[in-house]
C-alpha positions as a printed Julia matrix, in Angstrom:
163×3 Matrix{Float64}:
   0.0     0.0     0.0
   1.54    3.51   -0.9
   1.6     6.29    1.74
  -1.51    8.25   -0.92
  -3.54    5.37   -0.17
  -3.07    5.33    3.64
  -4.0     8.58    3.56
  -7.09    8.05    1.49
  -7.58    5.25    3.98
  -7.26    7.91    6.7
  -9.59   10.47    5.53
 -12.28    8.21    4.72
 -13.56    9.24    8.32
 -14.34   12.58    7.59
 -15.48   11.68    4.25
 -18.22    9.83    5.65
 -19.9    12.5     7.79
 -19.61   15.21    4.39
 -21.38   12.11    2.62
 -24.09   11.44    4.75
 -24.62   15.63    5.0
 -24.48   15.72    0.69
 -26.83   12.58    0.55
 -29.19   13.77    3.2
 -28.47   10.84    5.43
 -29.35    7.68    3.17
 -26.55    5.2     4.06
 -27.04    3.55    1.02
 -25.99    6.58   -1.57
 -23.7     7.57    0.85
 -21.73    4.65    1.19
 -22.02    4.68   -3.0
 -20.71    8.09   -3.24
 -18.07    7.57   -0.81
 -16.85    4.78   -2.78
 -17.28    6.68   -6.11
 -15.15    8.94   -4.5
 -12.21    7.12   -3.49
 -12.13    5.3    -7.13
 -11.56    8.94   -8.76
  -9.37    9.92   -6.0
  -7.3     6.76   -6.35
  -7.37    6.67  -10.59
  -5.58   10.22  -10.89
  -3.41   10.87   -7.9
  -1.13   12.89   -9.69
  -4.14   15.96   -9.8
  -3.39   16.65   -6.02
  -0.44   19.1    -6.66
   0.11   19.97   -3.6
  -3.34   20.86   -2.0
  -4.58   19.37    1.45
  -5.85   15.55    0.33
  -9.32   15.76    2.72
  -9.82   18.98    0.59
  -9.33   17.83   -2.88
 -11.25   14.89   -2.1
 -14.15   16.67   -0.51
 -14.2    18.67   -3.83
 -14.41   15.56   -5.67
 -17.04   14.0    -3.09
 -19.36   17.28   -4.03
 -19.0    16.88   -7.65
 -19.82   13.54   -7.96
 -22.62   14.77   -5.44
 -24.18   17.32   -8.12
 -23.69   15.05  -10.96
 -26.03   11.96   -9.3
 -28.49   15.03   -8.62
 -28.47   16.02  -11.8
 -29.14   12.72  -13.47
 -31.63   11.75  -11.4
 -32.78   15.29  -12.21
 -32.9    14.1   -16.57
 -34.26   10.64  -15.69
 -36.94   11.43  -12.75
 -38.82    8.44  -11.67
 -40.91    7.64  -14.34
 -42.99    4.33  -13.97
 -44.93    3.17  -11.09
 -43.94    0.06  -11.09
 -41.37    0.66   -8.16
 -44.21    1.48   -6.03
 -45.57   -2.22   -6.03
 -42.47   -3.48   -5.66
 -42.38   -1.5    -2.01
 -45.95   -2.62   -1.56
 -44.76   -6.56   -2.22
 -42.08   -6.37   -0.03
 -44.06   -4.72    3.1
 -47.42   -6.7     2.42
 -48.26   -8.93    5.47
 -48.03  -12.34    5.49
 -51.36  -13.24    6.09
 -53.09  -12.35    2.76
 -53.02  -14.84    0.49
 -51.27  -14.21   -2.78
 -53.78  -13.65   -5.22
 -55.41  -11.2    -2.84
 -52.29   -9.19   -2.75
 -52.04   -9.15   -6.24
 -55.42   -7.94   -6.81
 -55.0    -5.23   -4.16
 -51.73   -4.73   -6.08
 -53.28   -3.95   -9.22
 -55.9    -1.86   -8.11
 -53.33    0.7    -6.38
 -50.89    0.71   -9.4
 -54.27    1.24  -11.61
 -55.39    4.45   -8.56
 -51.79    5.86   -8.59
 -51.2     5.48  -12.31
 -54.63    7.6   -12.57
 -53.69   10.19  -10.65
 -52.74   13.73  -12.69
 -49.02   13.67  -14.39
 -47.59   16.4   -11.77
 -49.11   14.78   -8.58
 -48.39   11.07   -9.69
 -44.35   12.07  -10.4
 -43.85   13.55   -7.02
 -45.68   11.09   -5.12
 -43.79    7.82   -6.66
 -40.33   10.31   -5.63
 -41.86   10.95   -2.17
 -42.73    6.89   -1.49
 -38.8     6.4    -2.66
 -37.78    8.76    0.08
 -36.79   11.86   -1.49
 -37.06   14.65    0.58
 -39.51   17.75   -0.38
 -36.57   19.71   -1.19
 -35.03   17.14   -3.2
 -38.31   16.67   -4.89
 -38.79   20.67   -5.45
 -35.11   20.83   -6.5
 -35.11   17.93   -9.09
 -38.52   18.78  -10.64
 -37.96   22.4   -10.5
 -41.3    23.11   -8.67
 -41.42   25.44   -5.14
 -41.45   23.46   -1.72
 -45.0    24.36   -1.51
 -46.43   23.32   -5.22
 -44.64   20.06   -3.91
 -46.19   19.6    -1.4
 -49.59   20.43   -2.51
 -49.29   18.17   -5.38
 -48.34   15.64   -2.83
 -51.32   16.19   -0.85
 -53.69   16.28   -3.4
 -52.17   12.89   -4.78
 -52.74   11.04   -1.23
 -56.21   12.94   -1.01
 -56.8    11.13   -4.73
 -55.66    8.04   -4.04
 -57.91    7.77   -0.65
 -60.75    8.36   -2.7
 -60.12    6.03   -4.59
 -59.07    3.05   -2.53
 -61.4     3.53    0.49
 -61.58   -0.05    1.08
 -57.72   -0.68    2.12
């Protein structure tokens, strides 16, 4: 191991607390972006010239940061079919199966009847983005988000009473 990577090794520390902060807490990206991370910072070493290391990589951290963001931002979640996958996985046990899939169908068939703008922010907000994520990658205010959001669960209530 050279003494660059020990010191990669060493600062992966305080990587991880500006990871969590730039992912809003989700272990999951942040563990991805800390990785993504130390692959650039390990692939081009020779970039450093001289700066502090926990700096350089930080600004490499934040990059890769805003360039997730922005793709997710091109490619927003677009089909609904990731909302009965969460449904299958928290379903209880004691329906049988082809209840579940019936039930299944008839809240993919409610959400995907729901208006364009509230459907989109609602299948973001049951993958756990944030409001301000969702405001930020849409390009909507806080508020319109949340409205939309609103009116979406006060939709889909109406329309699966029964559940």
């Amino acid at each position: 191991m050279t003494e660059y990577e020990s010191q990669l090794l060493v600062a992966v520390d305080k990587l991880s607390l500006y990871s969590k902060k730039l992912t809003y807490d989700s272990d999951m990206d942040s563990e991805d972006l800390i990785q993504e991370t130390l692959l650039k910072a390990l692939y081009s070493p020779t970039e450093l010239r001289g700066n502090s290391l926990i700096s350089w990589v930080s600004v490499i951290m934040h990059n890769n940061a805003v360039n997730y963001y922005r793709r997710e931002r091109k490619n927003p979640v677009s089909h609904v079919q990731d909302i009965g996958d969460m449904y299958i996985q928290s379903t209880p046990l004691s329906h049988n199966e082809t209840d579940t899939e019936l039930i299944l169908k008839e809240i993919l068939a409610a959400v995907d009847s729901l208006p364009k703008q509230c459907q989109h922010v609602l299948v973001m907000r049951i993958k756990g983005f944030k409001y301000e994520e969702i405001a930020w990658g849409t390009e909507r205010t806080i508020g319109t988000v949340k409205s939309n959001i609103s009116r979406a669960r006060r939709l889909l209530l109406n329309k699966i009473k029964r559940y």
